[in-house]
TORKOL-4160 file (C-alpha; in steps of 0.2 Angstrom, whole numbers, padded with zeros to 4 digits, m for minus):
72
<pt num="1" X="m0373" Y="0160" Z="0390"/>
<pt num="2" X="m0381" Y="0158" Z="0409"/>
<pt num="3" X="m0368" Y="0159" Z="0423"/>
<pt num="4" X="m0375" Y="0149" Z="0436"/>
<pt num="5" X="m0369" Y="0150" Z="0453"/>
<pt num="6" X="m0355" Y="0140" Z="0462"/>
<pt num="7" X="m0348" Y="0136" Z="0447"/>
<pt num="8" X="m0337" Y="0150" Z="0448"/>
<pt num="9" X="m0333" Y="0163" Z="0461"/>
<pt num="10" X="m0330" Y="0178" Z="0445"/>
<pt num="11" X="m0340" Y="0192" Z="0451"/>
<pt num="12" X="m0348" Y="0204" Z="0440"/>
<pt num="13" X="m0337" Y="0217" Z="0439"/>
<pt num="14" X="m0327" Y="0207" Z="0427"/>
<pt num="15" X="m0320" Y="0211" Z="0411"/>
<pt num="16" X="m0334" Y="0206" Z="0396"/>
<pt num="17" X="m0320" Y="0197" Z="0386"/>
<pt num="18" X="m0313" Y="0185" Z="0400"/>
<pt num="19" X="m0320" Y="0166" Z="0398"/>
<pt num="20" X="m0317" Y="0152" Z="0407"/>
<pt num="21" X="m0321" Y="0133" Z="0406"/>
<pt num="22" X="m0335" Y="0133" Z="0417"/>
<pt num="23" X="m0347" Y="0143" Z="0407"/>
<pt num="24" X="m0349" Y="0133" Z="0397"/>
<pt num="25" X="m0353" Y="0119" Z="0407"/>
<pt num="26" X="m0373" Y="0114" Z="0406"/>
<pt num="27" X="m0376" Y="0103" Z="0422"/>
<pt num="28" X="m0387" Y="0108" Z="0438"/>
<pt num="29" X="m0375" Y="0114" Z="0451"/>
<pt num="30" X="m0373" Y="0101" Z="0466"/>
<pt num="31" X="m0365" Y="0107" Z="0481"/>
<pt num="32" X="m0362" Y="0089" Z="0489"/>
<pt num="33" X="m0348" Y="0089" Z="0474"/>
<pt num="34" X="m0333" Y="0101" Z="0479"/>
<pt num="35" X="m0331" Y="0117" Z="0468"/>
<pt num="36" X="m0315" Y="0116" Z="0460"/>
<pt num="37" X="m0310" Y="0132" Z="0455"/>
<pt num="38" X="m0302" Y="0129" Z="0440"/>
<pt num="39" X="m0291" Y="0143" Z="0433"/>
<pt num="40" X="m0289" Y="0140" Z="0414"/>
<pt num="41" X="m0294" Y="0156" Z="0409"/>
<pt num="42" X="m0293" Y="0165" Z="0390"/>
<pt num="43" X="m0295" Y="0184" Z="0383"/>
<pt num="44" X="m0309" Y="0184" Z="0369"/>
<pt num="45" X="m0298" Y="0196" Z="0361"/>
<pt num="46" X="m0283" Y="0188" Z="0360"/>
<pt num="47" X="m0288" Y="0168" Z="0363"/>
<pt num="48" X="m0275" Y="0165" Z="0373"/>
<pt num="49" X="m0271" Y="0169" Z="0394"/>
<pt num="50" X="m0264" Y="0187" Z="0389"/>
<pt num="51" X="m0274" Y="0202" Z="0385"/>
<pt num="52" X="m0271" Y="0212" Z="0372"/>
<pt num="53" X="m0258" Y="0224" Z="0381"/>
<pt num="54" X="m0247" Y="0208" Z="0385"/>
<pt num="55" X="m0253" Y="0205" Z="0401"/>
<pt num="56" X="m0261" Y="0190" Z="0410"/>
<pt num="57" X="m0279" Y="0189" Z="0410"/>
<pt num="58" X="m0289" Y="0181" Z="0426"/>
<pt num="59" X="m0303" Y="0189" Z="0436"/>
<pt num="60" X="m0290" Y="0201" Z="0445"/>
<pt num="61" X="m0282" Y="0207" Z="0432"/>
<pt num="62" X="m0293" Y="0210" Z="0421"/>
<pt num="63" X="m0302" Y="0226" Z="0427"/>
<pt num="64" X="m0306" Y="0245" Z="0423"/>
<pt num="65" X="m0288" Y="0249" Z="0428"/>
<pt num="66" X="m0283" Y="0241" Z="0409"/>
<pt num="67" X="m0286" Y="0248" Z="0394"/>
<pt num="68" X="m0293" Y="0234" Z="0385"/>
<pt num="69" X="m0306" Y="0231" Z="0398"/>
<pt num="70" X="m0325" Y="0231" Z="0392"/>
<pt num="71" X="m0338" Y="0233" Z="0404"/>
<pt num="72" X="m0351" Y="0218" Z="0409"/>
């Protein structure tokens, strides 16, 4: 799935496993619309908002530092 820009402010260092919503949105980006940077995010792991370890999964937390993390 395409990431397109201004939908999200998720660099690329992110964990391969965090999704969110607006992935999977398939519409042109328009900047007179306000992003809203909505934070429902889920661990393809788990399908929930915890990782594997227990722990809370957003595009903080989820980095090299955890051991469930996978590389983009």
């Amino acid at each position: 799935m395409m990431e397109r820009s201004g939908l999200t402010n998720i660099g690329s260092n992110r964990c391969e496993k965090l999704r969110w919503k607006g992935m999977y949105i398939e519409a042109e980006w328009d900047p007179t619309i306000q992003h809203s940077n909505d934070g429902a995010m889920w661990c393809q792991h788990t399908f929930t908002c915890l990782g594997p370890d227990g722990k809370a999964v957003d595009e903080f937390e989820c980095s090299p530092a955890r051991k469930c993390y996978q590389k983009l």
